[in-house]
C-alpha positions in Angstrom: 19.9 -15.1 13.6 16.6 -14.3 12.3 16.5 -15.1 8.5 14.9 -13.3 5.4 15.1 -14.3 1.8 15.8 -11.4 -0.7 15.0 -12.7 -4.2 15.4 -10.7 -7.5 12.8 -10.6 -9.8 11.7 -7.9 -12.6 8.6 -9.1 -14.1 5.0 -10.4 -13.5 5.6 -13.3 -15.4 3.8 -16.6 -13.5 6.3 -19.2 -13.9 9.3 -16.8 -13.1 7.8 -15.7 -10.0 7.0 -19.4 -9.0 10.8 -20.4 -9.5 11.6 -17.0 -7.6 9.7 -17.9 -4.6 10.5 -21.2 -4.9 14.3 -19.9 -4.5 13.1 -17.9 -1.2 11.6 -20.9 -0.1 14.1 -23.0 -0.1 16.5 -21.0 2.8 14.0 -22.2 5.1 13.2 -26.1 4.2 10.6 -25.1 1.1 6.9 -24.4 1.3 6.5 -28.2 2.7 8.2 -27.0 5.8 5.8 -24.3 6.8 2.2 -27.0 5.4 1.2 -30.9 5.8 -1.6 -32.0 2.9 -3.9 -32.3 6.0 -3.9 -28.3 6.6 -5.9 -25.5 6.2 -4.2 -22.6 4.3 -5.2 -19.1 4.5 -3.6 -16.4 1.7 -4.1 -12.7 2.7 -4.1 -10.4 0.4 -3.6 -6.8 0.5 -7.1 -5.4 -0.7 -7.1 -1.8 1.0 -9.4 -0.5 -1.9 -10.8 -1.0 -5.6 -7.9 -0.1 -7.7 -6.0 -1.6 -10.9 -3.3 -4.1 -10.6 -0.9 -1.5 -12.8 -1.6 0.7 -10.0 0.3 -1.2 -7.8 -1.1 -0.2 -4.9 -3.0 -4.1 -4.2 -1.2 -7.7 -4.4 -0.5 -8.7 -7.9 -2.6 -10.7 -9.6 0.0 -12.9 -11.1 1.5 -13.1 -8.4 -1.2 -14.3 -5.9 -1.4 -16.7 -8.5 1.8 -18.0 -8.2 1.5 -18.6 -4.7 -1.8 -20.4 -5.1 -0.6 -22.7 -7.7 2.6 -23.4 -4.9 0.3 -24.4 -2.2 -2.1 -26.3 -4.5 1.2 -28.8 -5.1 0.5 -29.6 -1.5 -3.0 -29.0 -0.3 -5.7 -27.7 -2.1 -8.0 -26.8 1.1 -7.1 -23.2 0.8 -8.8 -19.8 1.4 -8.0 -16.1 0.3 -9.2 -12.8 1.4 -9.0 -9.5 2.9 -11.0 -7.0 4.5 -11.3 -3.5 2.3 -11.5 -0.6 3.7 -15.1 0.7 2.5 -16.1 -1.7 -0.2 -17.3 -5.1 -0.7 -14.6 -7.8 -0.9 -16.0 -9.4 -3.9 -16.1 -6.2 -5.8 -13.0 -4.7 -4.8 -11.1 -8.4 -5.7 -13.0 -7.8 -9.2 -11.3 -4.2 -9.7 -8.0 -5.7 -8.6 -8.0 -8.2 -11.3 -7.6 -11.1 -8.5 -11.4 -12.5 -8.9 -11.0 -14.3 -12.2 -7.7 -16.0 -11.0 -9.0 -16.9 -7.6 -11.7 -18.4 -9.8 -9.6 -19.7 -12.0 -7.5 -21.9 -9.4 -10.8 -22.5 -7.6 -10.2 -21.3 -4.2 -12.6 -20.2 -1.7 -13.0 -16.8 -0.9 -13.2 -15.7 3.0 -16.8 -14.6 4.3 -15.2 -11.6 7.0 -18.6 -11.3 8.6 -18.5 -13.6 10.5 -16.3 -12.2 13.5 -14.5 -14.1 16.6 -12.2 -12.0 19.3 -8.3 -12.6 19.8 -6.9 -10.9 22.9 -3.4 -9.8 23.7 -3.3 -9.8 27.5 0.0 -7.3 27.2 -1.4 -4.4 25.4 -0.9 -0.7 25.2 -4.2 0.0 23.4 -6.2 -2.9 22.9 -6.7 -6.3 24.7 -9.3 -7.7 22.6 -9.6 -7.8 18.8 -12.9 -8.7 16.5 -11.5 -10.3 13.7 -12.4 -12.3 10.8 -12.8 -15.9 12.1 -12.2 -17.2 8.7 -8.8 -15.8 9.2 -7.7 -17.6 12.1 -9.7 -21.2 11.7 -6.9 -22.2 9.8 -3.7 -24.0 10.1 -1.3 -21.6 8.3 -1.4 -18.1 6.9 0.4 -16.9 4.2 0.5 -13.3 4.0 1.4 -11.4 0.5 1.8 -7.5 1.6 2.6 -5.0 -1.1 5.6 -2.9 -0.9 4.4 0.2 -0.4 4.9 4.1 1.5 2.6 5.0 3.9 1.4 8.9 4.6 0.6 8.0 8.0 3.0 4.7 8.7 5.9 6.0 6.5 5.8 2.3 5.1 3.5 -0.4 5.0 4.6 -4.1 4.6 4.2 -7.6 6.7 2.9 -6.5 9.4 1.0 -3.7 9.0 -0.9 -6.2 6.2 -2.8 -7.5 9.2 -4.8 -4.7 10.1 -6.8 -6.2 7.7 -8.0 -8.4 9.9 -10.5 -5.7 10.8 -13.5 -5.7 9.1 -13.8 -2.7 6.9 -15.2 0.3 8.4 -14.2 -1.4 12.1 -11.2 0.0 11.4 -11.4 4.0 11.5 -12.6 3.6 15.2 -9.0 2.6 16.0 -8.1 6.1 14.4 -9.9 7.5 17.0 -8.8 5.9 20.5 -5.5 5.8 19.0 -5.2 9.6 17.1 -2.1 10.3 16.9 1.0 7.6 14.9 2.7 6.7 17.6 -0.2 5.4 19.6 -1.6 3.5 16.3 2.0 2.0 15.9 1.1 0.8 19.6 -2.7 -0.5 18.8 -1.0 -2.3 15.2 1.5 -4.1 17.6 -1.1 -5.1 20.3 -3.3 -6.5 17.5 -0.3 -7.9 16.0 1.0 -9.7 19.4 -2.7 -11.0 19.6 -2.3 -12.5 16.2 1.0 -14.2 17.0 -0.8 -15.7 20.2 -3.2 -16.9 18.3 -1.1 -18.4 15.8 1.7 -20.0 18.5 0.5 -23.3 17.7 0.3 -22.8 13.6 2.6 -21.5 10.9 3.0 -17.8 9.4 5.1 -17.3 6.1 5.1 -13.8 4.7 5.8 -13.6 1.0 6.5 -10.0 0.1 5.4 -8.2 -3.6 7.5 -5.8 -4.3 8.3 -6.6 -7.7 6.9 -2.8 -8.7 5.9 -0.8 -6.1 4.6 2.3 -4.7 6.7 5.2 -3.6 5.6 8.9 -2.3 2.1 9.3 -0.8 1.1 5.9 -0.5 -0.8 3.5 0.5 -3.4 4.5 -2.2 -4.2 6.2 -5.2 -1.9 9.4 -3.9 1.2 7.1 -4.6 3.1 6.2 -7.6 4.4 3.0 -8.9 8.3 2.2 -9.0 10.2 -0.6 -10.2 12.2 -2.5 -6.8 12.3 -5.8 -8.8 12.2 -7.8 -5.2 10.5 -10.6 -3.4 11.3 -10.9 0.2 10.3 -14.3 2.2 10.3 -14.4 6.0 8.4 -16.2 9.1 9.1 -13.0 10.3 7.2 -10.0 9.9 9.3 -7.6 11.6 12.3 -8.8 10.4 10.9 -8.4 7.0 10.3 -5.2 6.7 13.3 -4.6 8.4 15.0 -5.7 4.9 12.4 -4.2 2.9 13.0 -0.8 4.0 16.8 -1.1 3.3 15.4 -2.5 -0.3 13.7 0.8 -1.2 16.8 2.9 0.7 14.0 4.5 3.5 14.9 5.8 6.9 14.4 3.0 9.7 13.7 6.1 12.3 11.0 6.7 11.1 9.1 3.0 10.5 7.7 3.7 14.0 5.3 0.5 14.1 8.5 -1.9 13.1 10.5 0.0 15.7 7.9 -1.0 18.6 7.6 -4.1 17.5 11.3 -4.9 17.8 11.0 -3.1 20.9 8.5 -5.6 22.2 9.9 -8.5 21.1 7.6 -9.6 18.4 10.3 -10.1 15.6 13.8 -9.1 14.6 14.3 -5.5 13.6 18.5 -5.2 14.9 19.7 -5.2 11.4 22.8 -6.7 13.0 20.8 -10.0 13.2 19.2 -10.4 10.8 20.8 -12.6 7.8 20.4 -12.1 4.4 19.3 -15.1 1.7 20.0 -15.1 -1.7 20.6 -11.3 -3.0 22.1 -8.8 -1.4 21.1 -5.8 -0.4 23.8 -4.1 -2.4 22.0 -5.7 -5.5 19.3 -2.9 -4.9 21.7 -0.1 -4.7 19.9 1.8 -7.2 16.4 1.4 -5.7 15.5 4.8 -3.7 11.7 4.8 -3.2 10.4 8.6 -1.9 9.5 8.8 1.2 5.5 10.2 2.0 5.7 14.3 2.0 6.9 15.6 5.4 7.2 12.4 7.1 8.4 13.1 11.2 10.9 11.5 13.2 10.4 10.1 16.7 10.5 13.5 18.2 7.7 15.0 16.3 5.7 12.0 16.4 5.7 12.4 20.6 4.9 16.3 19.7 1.8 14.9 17.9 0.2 13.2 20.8 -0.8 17.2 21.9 -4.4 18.0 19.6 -3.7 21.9 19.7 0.3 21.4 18.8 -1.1 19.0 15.9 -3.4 21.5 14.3 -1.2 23.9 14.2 1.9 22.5 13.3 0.4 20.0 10.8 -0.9 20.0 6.6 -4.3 18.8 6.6 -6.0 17.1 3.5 -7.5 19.7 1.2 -10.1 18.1 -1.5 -9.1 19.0 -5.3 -12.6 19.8 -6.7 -11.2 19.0 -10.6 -10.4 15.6 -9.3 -13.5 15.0 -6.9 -16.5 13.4 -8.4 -18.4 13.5 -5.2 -18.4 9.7 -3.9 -18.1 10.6 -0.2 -15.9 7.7 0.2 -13.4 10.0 2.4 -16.7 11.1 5.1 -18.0 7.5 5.1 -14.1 6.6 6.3 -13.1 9.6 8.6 -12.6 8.4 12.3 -13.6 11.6 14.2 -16.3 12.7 11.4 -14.3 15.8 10.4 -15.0 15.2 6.4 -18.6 15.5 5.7 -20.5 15.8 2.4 -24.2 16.6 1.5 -25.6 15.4 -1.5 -24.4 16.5 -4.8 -22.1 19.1 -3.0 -17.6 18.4 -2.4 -16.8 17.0 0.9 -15.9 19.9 3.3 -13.1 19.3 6.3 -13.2 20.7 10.1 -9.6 20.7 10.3 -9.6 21.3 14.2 -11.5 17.7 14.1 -9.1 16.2 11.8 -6.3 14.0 13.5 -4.3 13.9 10.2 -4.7 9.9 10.2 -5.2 10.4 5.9 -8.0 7.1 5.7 -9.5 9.8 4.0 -6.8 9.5 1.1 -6.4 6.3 1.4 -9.8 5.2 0.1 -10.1 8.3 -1.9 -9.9 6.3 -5.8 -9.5 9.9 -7.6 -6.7 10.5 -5.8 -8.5 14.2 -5.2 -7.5 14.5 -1.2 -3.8 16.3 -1.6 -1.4 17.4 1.4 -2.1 21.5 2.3 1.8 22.7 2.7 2.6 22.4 6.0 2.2 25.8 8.3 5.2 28.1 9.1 5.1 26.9 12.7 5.5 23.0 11.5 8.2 24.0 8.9 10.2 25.6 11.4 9.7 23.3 14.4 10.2 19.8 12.1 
């Protein structure tokens, strides 16, 4: 059976979360089991945007640290990154509150400029991938992913971390040959198997923060933070958030990118077979996370596929001008160019050009792109 650790823990408090993942650790042989003091260790972070750790929308600060100071008791040839959305990495890690500690442990931070290209010869989507090189010239990744709701993925975790191994704007482009969920659940799994290919030879830990978390329209500033008081520690990505979405009491129907990658093979995601370390998932009965606002099931995600059904069964984002302060981070993002702005004026939507992906929202740091309530047509047919 595939294993994941589920570790208890209520607090940002360094040397608590060290014993707690230390705890996790230890179901699978401790950290020295997945690095040698000859390798190369990689941490990635999950950096979608400029926002404050109490936001809990990035990985924690004191928690990144942790997990630095646990692979420094091994090998201090380590480095850290991610790829943000719109902004600089250096700036966004300086909003976060991670700069000053990556300083402080005096680790290297990634250059993800310099690109190389993975392929997945069993695609859906994609065969080849331009990634971050300084992501996979490494001997083993660690991979912190925040536990957090998704608007368009219904949850975010492990796996979907990795899309961050696209370089910043690279990434709306996918929104666009793959414009509709289920056939972005398809392009995250085809960069995903690329990833494991590239890393059959090399070790992958995932190390989950979900200590607080976010809950409702997520994965941004549209979500809000809620105490689930885990950790969760896996190889296994999809096994992972298998477990996390049981944490946060979720609906597995509707996790579509964990569902295809179960599907294909790339991890665990029978719950059946999946064991359970150290808590139990009844220790988390009283953790209910809400879901992202009119989130589909498998049915109307296959409906979506169809442009002219998606306009008119589907809310669109609708800018709140009290909120806006005119950045234009939401046109510079948009995949199919539907948001515009002109200088000094609110960003203004062609909602027959929209695909409802909601980048838009997710780099949005006023949290000023809402939900429109979804049409008469949508309410009746979902």
């Amino acid at each position: 059976m595939t294993k994941v650790a589920l570790i208890k823990c209520e607090e940002y408090q360094l040397e608590l979360i060290k014993n707690k993942i230390t705890e996790g650790l230890a179901f699978f042989g401790g950290l020295a089991s997945f690095i040698n003091k000859t390798d190369k260790v990689f941490i990635k972070l999950n950096c979608v945007g400029p926002f404050e750790a109490e936001k809990a929308i990035t990985t924690h600060p004191i928690f990144t640290k942790a997990v630095i100071q646990l692979v420094k008791e091994i090998t201090t040839n380590i480095v850290i990154g991610d790829n943000p959305a719109t902004k600089d990495l250096l700036f966004t890690l300086k909003k976060n509150g991670l700069y000053n500690v990556i300083v402080e442990e005096n680790v290297e931070i990634i250059n993800g400029r310099d690109f190389t290209t993975i392929t997945n010869n069993k695609c859906h989507v994609y065969s080849e991938f331009q990634v971050s090189r300084a992501m996979v010239d490494v001997d083993v990744m660690i991979n912190l992913p925040k536990l957090k709701t998704h608007s368009l993925a219904y949850m975010t975790g492990a796996e979907k971390n990795l899309f961050g191994f696209i370089f910043g704007l690279n990434k709306a482009g996918w929104h666009v040959k793959a414009s509709n969920p289920l056939e972005f659940g398809e392009a995250i799994n085809d960069l995903y198997g690329a990833i494991l290919d590239t890393y059959k030879n090399k070790k992958i830990l995932n190390i989950m923060d979900g200590i607080v978390g976010l809950e409702g329209e997520g994965p941004s500033s549209g979500g809000l933070p809620k105490q689930a008081s885990a950790i969760l520690v896996s190889p296994d990505a999809i096994s992972l958030d298998r477990i996390a979405i049981e944490v946060v009491h979720l609906d597995i129907n509707k996790l579509f990118i964990n569902n295809i990658g179960g599907a294909r093979g790339y991890g665990e995601n029978n719950l059946e077979k999946i064991e359970v370390l150290g808590n139990k998932l009844t220790d988390f009965q009283a953790v209910y996370f809400l879901p992202p606002k009119d989130s589909l099931g498998n049915l109307g995600l296959k409906m979506l596929r169809i442009k002219m059904i998606r306009n008119l069964l589907l809310e669109h984002p609708v800018i709140k001008h009290s909120e806006c302060i005119k950045c234009g981070e939401c046109a510079k993002i948009c995949p199919p160019k539907a948001m515009t702005i002109q200088p000094g004026q609110f960003p203004k939507l062609d909602k027959s050009r929209c695909i409802r992906c909601w980048c838009c929202s997710e780099v949005c740091p006023q949290n000023a792109i809402k939900k429109s309530k979804r049409p008469i047509a949508g309410r009746i047919v979902f």
